[in-house]
C-alpha positions as CSV (number, residue, x, y, z in Angstrom):
1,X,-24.5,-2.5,-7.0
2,X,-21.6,-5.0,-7.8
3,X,-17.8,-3.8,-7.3
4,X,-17.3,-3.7,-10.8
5,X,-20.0,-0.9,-10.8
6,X,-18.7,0.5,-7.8
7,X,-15.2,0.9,-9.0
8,X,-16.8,2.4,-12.6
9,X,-18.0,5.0,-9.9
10,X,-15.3,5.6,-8.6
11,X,-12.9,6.1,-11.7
12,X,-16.0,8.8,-13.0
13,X,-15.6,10.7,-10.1
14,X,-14.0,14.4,-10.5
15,X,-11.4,13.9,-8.9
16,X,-10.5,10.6,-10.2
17,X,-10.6,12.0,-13.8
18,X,-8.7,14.9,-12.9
19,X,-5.9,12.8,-11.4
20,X,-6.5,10.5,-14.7
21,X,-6.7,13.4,-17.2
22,X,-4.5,16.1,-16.5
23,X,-0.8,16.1,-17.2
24,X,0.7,16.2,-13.9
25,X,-1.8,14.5,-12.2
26,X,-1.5,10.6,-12.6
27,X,2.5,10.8,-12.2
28,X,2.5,13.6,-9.2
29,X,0.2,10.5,-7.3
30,X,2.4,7.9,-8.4
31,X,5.7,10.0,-6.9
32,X,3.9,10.5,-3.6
33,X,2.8,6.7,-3.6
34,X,6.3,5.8,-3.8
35,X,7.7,8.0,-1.2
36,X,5.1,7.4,1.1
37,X,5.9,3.6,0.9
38,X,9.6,4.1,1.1
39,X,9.0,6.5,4.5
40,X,6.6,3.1,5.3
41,X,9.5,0.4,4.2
42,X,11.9,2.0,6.4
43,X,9.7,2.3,9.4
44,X,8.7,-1.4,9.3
45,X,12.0,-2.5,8.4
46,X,13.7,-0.8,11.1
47,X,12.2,-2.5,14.3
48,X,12.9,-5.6,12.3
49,X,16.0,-5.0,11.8
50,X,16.7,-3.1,15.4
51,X,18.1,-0.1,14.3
52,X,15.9,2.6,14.8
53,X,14.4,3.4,18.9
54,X,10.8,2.0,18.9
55,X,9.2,5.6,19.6
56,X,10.8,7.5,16.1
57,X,9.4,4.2,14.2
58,X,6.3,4.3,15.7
59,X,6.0,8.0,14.5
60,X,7.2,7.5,10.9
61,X,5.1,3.9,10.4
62,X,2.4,6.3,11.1
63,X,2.5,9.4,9.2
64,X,3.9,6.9,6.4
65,X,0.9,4.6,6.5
66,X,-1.7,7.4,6.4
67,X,0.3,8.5,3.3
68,X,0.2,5.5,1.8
69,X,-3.5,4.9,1.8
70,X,-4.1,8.9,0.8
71,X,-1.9,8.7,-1.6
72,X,-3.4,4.9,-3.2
73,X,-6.7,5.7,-2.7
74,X,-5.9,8.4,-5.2
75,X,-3.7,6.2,-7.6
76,X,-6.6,3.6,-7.7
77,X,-9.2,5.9,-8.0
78,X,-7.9,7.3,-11.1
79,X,-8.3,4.0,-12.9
80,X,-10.4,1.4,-10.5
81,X,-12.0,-0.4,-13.5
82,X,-8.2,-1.3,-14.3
83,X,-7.1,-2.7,-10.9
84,X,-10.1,-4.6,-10.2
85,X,-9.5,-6.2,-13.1
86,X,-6.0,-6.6,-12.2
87,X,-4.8,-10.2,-10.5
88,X,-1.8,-8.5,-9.1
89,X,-4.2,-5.7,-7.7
90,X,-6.5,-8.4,-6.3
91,X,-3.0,-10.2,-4.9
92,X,-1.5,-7.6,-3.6
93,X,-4.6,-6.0,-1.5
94,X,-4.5,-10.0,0.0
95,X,-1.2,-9.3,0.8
96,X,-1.7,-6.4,3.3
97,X,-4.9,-8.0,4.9
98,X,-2.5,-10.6,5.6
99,X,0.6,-7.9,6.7
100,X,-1.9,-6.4,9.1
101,X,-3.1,-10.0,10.7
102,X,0.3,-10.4,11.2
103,X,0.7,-7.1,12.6
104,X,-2.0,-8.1,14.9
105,X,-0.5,-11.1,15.9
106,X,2.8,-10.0,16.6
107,X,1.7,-6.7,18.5
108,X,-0.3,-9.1,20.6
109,X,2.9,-11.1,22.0
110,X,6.5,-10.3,21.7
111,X,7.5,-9.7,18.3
112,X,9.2,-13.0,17.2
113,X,11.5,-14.4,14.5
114,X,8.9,-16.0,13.1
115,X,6.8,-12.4,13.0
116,X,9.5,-10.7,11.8
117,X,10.6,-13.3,9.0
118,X,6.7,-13.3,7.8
119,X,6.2,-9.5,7.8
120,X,9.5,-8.9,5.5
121,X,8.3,-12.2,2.6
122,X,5.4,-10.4,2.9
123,X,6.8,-6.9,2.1
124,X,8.7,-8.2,-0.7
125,X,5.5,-10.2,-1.8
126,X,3.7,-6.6,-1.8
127,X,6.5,-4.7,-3.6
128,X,6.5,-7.5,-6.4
129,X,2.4,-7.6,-7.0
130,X,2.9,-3.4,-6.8
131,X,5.0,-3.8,-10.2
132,X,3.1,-6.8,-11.8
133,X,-0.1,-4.1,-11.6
134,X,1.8,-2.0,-14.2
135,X,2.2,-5.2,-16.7
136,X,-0.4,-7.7,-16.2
């Protein structure tokens, strides 16, 4: 089965037509998307930026992640023939593989300059390829 098959399964899928059908559904899994990364971007941010104590970011990076990748798996299921078509999809899904290498990296040693300075380009990478999904 190739992805492009894959993906067509996907988007056939109940739910995925519900989400893509009904009224509500599509923008209702959009909103959460958003939130969820904000509640994300402000946990990530904040050890970069030193402003929050290490054990409340901890906490919101991870309810936050696990509500970001709910919440996307939803958004793309509802059109997954559309993203994988989509460079700025394909872009921004290299984007987080490289986010969490760094993350890797930098929870290995002490979190660096270097880390830090690579994990917010790359943020800002992310939140750029999220919008060119909508218009390329």
């Amino acid at each position: 089965m190739t992805i492009l098959e894959w993906c067509q399964r996907i988007q056939d899928a109940w739910l995925s037509r519900t989400i893509a059908e009904t009224t509500w559904g599509y923008p209702i899994a959009g909103a959460l998307h958003v939130l969820a990364i904000a509640l994300v971007g402000g946990a990530v941010l904040a050890p970069h930026l030193r402003v929050l104590a290490f054990a409340e970011v901890r906490w919101f990076r991870c309810i936050g992640l696990t509500l970001v990748v709910l919440t996307g798996v939803l958004v793309f299921a509802s059109g997954a023939v559309g993203y994988y078509g989509s460079s700025s999809f394909r872009i921004k899904m290299a984007l987080l593989v490289l986010l969490s290498l760094n993350a890797i990296a930098s929870s290995r040693q002490r979190r660096s300059k270097l880390h830090s300075a690579i994990s917010l380009t790359l943020w800002a990478a992310v939140i750029f390829a999220s919008r060119g999904i909508a218009f390329f």
